[in-house]
C-alpha positions in Angstrom: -19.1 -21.1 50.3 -21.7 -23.6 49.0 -23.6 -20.3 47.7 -20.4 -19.4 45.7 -20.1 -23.1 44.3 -23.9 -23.4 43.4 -23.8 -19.9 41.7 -20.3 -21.3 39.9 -21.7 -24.4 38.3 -25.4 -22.5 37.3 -23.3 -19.9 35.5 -21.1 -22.8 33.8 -24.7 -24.6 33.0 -25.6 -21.1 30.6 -24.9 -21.8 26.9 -22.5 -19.1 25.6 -24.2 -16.6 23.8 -22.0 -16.3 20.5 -22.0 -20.0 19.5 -23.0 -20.5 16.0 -24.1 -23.5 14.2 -21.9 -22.4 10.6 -24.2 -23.8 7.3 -24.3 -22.3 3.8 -27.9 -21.3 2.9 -28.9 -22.7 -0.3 -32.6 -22.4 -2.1 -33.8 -23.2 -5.1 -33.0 -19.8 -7.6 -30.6 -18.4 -5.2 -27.9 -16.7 -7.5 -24.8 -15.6 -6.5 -21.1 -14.2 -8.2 -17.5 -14.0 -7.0 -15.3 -12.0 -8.3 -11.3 -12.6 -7.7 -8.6 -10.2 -8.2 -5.2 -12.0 -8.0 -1.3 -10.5 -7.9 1.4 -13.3 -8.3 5.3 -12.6 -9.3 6.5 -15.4 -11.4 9.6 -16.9 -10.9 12.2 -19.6 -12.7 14.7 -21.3 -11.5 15.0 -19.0 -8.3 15.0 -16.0 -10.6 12.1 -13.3 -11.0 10.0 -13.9 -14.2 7.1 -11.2 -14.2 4.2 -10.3 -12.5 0.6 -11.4 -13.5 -2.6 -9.5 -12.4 -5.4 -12.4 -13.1 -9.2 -11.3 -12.7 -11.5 -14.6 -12.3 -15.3 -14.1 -12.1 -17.7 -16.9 -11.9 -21.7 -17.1 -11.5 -23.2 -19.6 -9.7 -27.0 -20.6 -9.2 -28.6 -23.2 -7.0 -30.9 -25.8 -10.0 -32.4 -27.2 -6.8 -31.8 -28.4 -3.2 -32.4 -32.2 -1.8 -31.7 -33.5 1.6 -29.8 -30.3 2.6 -27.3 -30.6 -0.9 -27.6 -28.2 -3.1 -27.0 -28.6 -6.7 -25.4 -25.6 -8.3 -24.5 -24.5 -12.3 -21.5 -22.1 -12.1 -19.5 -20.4 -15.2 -15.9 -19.3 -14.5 -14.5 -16.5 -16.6 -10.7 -16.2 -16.4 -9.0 -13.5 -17.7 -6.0 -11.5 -17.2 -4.2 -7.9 -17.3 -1.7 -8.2 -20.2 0.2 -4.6 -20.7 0.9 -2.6 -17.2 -0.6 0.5 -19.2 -3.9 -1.3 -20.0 -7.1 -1.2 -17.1 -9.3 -3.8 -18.8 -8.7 -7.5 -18.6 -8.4 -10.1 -21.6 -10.7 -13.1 -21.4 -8.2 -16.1 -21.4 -11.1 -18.8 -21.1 -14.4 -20.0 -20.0 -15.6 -23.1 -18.0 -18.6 -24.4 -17.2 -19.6 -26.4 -14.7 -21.8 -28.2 -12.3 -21.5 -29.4 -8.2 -23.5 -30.4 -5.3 -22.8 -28.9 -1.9 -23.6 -29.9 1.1 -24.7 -27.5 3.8 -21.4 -27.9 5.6 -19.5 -27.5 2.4 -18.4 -30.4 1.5 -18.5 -30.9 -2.8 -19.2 -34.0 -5.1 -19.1 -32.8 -8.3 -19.9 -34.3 -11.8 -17.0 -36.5 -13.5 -15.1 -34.7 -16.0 -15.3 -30.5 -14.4 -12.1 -28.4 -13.9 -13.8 -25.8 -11.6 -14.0 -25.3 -9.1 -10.0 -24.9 -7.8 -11.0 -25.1 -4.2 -13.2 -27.7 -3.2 -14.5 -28.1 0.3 -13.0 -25.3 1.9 -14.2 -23.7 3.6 -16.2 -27.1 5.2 -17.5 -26.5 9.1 -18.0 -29.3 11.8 -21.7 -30.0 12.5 -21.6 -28.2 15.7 -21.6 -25.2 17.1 -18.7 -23.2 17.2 -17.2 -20.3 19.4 -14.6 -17.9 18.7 -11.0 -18.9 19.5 -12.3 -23.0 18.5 -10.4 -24.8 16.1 -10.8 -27.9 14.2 -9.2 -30.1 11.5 -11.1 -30.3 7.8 -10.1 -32.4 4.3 -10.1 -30.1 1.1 -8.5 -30.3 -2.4 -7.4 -28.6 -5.2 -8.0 -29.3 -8.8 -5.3 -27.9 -11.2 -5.9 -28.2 -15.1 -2.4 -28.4 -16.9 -3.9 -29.2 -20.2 -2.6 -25.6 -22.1 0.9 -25.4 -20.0 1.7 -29.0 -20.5 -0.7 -30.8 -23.0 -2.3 -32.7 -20.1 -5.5 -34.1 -20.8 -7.0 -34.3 -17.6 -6.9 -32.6 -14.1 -5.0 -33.3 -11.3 -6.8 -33.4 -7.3 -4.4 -32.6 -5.1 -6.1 -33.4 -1.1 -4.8 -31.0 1.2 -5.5 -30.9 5.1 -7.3 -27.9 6.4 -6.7 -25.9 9.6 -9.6 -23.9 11.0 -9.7 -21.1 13.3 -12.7 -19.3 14.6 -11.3 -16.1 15.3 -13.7 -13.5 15.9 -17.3 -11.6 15.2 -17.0 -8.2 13.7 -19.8 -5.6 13.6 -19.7 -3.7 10.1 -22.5 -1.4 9.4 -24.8 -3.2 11.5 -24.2 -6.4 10.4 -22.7 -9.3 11.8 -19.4 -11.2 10.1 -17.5 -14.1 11.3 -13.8 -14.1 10.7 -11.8 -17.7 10.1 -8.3 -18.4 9.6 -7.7 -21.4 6.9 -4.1 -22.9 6.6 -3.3 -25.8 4.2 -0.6 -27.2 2.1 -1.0 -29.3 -0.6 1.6 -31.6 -2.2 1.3 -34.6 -5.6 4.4 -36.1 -7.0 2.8 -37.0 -10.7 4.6 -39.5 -11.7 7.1 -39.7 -14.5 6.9 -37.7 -17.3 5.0 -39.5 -20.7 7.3 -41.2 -23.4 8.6 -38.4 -25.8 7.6 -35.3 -23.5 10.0 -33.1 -22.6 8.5 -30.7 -20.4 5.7 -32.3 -17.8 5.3 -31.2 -14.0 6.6 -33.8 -12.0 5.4 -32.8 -8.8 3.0 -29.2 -6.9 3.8 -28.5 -3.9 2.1 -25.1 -2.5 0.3 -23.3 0.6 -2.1 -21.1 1.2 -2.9 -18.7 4.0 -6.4 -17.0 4.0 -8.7 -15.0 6.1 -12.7 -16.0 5.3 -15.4 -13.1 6.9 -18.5 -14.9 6.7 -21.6 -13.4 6.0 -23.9 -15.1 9.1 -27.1 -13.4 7.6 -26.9 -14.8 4.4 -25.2 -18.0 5.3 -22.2 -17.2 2.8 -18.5 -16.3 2.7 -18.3 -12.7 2.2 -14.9 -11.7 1.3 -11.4 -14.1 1.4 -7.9 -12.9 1.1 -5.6 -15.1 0.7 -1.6 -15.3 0.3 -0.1 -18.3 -1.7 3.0 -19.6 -3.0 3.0 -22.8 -5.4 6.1 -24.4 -7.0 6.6 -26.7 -9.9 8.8 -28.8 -10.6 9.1 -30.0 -14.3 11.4 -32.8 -16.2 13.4 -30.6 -18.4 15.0 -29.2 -14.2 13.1 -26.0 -14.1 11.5 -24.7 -10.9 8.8 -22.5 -11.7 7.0 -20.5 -8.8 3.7 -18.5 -8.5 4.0 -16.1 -5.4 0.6 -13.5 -4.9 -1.7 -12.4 -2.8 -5.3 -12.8 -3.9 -8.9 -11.4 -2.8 -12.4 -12.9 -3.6 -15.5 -10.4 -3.0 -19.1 -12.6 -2.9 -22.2 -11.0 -3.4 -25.6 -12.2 -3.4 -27.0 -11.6 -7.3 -30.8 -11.7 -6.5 -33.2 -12.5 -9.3 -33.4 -10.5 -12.8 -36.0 -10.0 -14.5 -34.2 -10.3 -18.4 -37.5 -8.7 -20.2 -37.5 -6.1 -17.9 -34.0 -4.9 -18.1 -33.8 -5.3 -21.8 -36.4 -2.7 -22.2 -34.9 0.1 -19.7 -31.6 -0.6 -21.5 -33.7 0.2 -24.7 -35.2 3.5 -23.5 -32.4 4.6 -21.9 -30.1 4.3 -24.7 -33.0 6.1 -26.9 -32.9 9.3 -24.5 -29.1 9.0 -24.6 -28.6 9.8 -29.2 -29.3 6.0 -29.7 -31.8 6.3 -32.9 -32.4 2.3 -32.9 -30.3 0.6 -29.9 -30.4 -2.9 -30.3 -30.4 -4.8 -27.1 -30.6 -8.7 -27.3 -30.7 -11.8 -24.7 -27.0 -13.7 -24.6 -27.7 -16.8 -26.6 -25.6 -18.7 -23.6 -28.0 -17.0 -21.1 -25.7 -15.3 -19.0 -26.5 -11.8 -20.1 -27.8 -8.9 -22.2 -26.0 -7.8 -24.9 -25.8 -4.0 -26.3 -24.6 -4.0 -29.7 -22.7 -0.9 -30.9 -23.2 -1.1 -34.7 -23.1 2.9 -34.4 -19.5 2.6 -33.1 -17.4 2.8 -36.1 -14.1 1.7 -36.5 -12.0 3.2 -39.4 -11.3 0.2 -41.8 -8.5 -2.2 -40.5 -7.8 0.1 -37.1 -8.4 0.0 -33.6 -8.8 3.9 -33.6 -12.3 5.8 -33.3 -13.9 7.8 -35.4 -13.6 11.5 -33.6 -17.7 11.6 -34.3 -18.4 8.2 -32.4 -16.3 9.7 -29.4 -19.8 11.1 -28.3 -21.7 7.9 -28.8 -19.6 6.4 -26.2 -20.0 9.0 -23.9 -23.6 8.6 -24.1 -23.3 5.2 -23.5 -21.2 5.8 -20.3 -23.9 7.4 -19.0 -26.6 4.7 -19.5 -24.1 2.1 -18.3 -23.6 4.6 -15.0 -27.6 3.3 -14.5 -26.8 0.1 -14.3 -23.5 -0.1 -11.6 -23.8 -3.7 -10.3 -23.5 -5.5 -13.9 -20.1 -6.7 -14.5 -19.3 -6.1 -18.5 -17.7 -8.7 -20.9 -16.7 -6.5 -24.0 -16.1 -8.1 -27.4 -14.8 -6.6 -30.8 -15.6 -8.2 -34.3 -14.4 -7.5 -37.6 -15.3 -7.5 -41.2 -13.9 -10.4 -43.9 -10.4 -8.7 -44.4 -6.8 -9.4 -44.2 -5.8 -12.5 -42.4 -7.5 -14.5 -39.3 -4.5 -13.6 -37.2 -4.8 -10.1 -38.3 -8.3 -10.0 -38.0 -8.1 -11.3 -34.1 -5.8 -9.2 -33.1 -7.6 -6.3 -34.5 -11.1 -7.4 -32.8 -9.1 -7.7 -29.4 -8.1 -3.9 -30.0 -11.5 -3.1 -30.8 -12.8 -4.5 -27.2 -9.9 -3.0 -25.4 -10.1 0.7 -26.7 -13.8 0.0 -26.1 -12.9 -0.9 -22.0 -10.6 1.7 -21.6 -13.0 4.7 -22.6 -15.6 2.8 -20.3 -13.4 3.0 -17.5 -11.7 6.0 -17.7 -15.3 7.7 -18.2 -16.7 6.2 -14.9 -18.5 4.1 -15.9 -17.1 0.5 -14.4 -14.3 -0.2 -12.6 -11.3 -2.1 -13.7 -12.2 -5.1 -11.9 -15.8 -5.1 -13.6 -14.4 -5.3 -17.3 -13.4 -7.9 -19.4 -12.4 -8.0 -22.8 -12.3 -10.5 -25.8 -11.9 -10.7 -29.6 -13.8 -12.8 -32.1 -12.6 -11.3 -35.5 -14.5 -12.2 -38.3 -16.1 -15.6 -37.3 -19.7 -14.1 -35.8 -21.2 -11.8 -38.7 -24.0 -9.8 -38.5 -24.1 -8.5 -42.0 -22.5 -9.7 -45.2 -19.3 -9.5 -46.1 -19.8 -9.3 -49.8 -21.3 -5.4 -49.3 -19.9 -2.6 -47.6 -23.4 -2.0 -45.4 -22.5 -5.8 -44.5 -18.7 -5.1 -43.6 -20.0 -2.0 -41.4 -22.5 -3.5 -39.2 -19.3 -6.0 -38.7 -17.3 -3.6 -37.5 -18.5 -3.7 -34.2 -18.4 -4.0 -30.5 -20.8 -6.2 -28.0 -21.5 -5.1 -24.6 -23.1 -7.6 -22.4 -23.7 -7.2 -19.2 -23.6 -10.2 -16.9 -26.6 -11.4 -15.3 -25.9 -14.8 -13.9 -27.8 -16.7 -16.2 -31.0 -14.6 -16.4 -34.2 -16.2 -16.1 -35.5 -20.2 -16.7 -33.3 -22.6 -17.2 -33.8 -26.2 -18.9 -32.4 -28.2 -16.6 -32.5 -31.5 -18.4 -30.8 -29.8 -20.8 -28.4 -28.4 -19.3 -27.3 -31.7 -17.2 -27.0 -33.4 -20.7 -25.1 -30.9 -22.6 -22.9 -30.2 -19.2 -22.6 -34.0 -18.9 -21.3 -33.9 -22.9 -19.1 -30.9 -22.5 -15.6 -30.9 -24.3 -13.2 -29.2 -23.1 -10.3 -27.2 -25.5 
């Protein structure tokens, strides 16, 4: 018997063999990108609305790390489906932005930034952890009304956090740790301003999500999420945003921008393109493939039946270059009116996506879409050869900010930023 105790307690003594010690990696240069794909059905007063399909893609890189905290720059593209027989999505906005994380996950972020929505989840205990633990974390959300209700600044809503450890999954070799995250989250704004008529008075929503972790890497690798967030505003509406959402991570490595810019260039060469130009992104986020050999008939959306080809070509280049997500934008000559000339650039980009995709090229979910009409010229709008080259579409292909970044520069003009 004393043999079966002894034996007992050594085997109690042995540390289990699965307990992790949860931290997010973070070095100096890491890059990394999230793309997520979101389905909500809208409702009002009780009653069904519509359904939005939202694509929201940010890029993220680590400026430096001190003491463990990271500080990161991110820019968050959001943009959304807007016709069920469309495939591309239409860039709705873009925010910059800058945080530090801890190695636990806990945020402090510059005064003044909208993004990121979640902040501090997930956060892990500084301990080790075993599957079937559970623990208790803060979070918050930050929701920016500023377009639905002429709010000027964000709101923070705290929220308390459940955590479970659930399990390790094996997936091609590789090891993933799989969390369930619960919270609700719940502000009562206040009363409305004098003279407004329409102002949320309180949020009040939860969220149910399942986090695989990348232990490698030291980084969420996918998170599914189901939600349900309801309004309540001073003219008596209820409004309600039930969805399902699902955020992909992927590490973005480093790019060399020189380097890419002159494959693009031969490639395109050996695909009809007599004199491709290929040009950095003046906001350093990617490289840009104009299409001034694209031609648009005057004041239409519609191809030429010759430049059908071109594009073709150009699917096949593009086919070289798979991980590059693609923010596609239309331009117009000096003609007709601004509103006309918006909407005309937006058709431009979107006739532009949906050859893309169709040909193979990208996936839905790697293709936005935007419209500048005539307010970026490359040629002169007092000559036709000027009015051509303005006809145009921009391909750029997302790189996470490319290569060196000024980041004294960046803090100031971050620090300075208005936001619209």
């Amino acid at each position: 018997m004393r043999m079966k105790i002894l034996g007992l307690l050594f085997l109690l003594s042995l540390p289990l063999a699965n307990a992790v010690q949860f931290e997010y990696s973070a070095n100096e240069g890491d890059r990394f990108s999230v793309v997520t794909t979101v389905v909500q059905d809208v409702y009002k007063n009780n009653n069904f609305s519509h359904t939005a399909t939202l694509l929201n893609r940010s890029s993220h890189s680590v400026l430096d790390v001190l003491d463990d905290i990271a500080m990161i720059r991110s820019r968050f593209y959001l943009s959304e489906r807007k016709s069920t027989m469309d495939h591309s999505y239409e860039l709705d906005r873009v925010y910059e932005s800058m945080y530090r994380r801890s190695k636990f996950g806990i945020h402090s972020d510059a005064e003044g930034f909208f993004m990121p929505v979640v902040r501090d989840i997930p956060s892990f205990p500084e301990k080790e952890l075993y599957p079937g633990d559970r623990w208790i974390g803060k979070g918050s959300e930050m929701h920016d009304f500023r377009r639905s209700y002429s709010i000027d600044r964000p709101f923070q809503i705290p929220a308390t956090v459940l955590y479970e450890y659930l399990e390790d999954k094996v997936v091609d070799g590789k090891k993933y740790a799989i969390f369930s995250i619960k919270y609700s989250v719940y502000k009562d704004l206040g009363a409305p301003p004098v003279g407004k008529k329409q102002y949320p008075l309180s949020v009040y929503g939860t969220s149910m999500q399942e986090l695989t972790w990348d232990i490698e890497l030291g980084m969420p690798h996918l998170v599914t999420e189901d939600f349900h967030y309801t309004f309540r505003l001073s003219d008596g509406q209820k409004i309600e945003h039930r969805g399902k959402s699902r955020s992909e991570f992927r590490d973005d490595g480093r790019i060399d921008i020189t380097s890419l810019i002159e494959r693009l260039i031969r490639d395109l060469k050996d695909n009809g393109f007599s004199d491709p130009k290929v040009e950095r992104s003046p906001d350093g986020d990617g490289v840009v493939i104009i299409l001034e050999g694209i031609g648009f008939n005057p004041n239409s959306a519609e191809l030429r039946t010759e430049e059908v080809e071109l594009l073709t070509n150009l699917s096949t280049v593009l086919k070289k270059y798979p991980s590059f997500d693609l923010l596609i934008t239309g331009h117009t000559a000096l003609a007709g009116t601004e509103l006309g000339r918006l909407t005309l650039s937006k058709q431009r980009a979107r006739i532009t996506a949906e050859f893309l995709i169709n040909s193979g090229a990208r996936k839905d979910t790697q293709v936005m879409t935007d419209g500048k009409g005539a307010t970026v010229p490359r040629g002169d709008n007092s000559t036709p050869e000027g009015m051509r080259m303005n006809r145009r579409v921009e391909i750029k292909l997302l790189t996470n900010f490319g290569e060196a970044v000024d980041i004294d520069a960046l803090r100031k003009r971050l620090e300075e930023a208005q936001f619209e």
